[in-house]
VMD Tcl script that draws the C-alpha trace (Angstrom):
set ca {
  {-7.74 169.40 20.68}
  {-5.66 169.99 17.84}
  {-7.46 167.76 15.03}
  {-4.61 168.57 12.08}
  {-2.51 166.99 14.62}
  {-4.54 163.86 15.38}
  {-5.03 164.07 11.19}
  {-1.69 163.55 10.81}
  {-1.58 160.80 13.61}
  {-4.04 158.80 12.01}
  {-2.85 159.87 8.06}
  {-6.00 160.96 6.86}
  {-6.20 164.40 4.80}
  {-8.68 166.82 5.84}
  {-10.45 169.25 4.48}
  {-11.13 172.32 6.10}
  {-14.95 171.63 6.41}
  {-13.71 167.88 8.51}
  {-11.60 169.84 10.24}
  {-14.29 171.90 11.53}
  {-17.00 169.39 11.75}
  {-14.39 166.84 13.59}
  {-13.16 169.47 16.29}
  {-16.73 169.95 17.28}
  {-17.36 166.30 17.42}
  {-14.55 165.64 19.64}
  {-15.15 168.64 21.54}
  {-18.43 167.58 22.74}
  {-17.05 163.18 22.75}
  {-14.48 165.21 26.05}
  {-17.00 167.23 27.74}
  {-19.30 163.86 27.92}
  {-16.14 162.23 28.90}
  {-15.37 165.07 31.28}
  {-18.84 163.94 32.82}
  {-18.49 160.64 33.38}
  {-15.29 161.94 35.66}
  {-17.60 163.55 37.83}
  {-19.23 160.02 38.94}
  {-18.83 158.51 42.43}
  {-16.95 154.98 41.46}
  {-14.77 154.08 44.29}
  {-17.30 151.40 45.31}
  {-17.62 149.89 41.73}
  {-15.38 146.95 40.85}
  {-12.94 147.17 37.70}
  {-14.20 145.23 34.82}
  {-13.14 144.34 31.61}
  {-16.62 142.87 30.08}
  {-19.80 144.04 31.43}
  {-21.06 140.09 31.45}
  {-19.99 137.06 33.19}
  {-17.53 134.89 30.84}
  {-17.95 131.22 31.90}
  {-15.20 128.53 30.42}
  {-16.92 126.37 28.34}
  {-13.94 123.52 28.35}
  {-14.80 120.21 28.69}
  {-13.55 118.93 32.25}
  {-9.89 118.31 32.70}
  {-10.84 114.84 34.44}
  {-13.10 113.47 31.66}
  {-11.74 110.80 29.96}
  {-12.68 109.77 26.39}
  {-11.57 107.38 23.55}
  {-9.11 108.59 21.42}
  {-10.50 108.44 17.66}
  {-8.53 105.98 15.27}
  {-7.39 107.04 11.71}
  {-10.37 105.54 10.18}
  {-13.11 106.46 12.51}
  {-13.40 109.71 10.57}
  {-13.24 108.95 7.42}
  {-15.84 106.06 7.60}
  {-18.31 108.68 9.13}
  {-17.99 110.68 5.87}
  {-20.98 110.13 3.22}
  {-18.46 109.15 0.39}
  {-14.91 107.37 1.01}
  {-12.94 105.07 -0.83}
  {-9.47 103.87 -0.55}
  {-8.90 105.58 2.93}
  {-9.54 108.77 1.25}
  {-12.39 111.19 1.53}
  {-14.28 111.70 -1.84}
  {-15.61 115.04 -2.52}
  {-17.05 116.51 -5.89}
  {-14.89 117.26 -8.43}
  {-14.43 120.90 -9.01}
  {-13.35 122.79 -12.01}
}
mol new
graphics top color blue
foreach p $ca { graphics top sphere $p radius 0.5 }
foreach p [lrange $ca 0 end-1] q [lrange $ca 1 end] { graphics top cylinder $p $q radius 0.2 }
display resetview
């Protein structure tokens, strides 16, 4: 693996030392990679998150209340004028 060349891909500079370091790390990141290769998966199902993801969406069928324009607002601890109040901040 050419690691000036993946440098240059990613624009960092290297020093020679990186260079070194990096083309060992990568060197041994392929041969584990190589490994994995060597695994029996044709009975193993493709997946793109190793846990079920459930839809946590309310039901299309449920029907609620709409809220009015002053529902909200009179829930809020301070309100005047159809306005929320909030601290003043400087």
């Amino acid at each position: 693996m050419d690691i000036a060349y993946l440098a240059k891909l990613a624009r960092l500079k290297l020093t020679d030392l990186e260079k070194e370091r990096f083309s060992n790390q990568i060197e041994t990141i392929i041969k584990y990679i190589e490994k994995l290769n060597e695994l029996d998966t044709k009975d193993v199902e493709p997946t793109a998150h190793v846990l079920g993801l459930d839809n946590v969406f309310r039901d299309d069928m449920e029907i609620t209340t709409p809220l009015t324009d002053h529902d909200p607002i009179n829930d809020s601890p301070a309100h005047s004028k159809g306005h929320y109040e909030v601290p003043k901040i400087i």
